[in-house]
N, C-alpha and C positions, 0 to 999 in steps of 0.2 A: 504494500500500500504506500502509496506517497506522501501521505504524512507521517508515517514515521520515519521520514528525512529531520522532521520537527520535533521526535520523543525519540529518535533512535540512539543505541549506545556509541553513536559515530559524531555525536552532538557534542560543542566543544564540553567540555565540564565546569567553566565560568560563563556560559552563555546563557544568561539568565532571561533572553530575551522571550517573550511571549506572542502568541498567533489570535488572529480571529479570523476565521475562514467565514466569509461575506460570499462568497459566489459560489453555488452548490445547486444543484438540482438534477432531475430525475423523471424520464418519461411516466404515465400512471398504466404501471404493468406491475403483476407481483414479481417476478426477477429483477427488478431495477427496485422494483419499492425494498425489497428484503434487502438488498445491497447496499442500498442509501439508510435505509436504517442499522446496518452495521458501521457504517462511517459517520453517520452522529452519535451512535453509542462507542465510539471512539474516538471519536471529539470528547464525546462528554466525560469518559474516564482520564486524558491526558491532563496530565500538572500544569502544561507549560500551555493550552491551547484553549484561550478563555473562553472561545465557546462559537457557536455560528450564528448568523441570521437566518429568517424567512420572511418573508413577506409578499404578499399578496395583493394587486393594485386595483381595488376599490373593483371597481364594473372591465377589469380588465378580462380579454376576451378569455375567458376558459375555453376554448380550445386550444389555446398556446400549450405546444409540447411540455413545456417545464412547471405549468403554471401550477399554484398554490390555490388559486381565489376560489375562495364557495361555490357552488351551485348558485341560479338565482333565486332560489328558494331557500337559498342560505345555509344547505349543506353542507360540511366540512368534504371536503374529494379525500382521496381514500393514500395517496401519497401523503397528504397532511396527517391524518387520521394513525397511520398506521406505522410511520417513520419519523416526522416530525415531533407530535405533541408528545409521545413515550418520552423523546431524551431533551426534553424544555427540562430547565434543571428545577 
């Protein structure tokens, strides 16, 4: 996995620096949703990697590959659901 460039034992040992992973996302299929929710519950246990965002833009079109936003009946989609909100700390 590619972040553990950022928790690996290859990391200097004074490099006290810290991560926020902002750009992350995931077609809505269960093999990507299970994959993307092993890489926020890997975010979410690393020391050094304070955490990710999500967000969802208001009336933004849900069919966007990536997208996050509810249904319009205000549904949470099932990427959200299923991967995101478990590893909200």
């Amino acid at each position: 996995m590619i972040l553990s460039s950022l928790t690996g034992p290859h990391r200097s040992a004074c490099d006290d620096r810290h991560a926020l992973v902002t750009e992350t996302g995931v077609p809505n299929n269960a093999n990507c949703i299970a994959k993307f929710k092993a890489e926020l519950a890997y975010i979410k246990g690393a020391s050094n990697i304070d955490g990710f965002t999500a967000w969802a833009a208001g009336s933004f079109d849900s069919s966007y590959l990536l997208s996050l936003t509810p249904s319009s009946s205000g549904v949470d989609n099932a990427v959200f659901v299923q991967a995101v909100k478990p590893n909200f700390p």
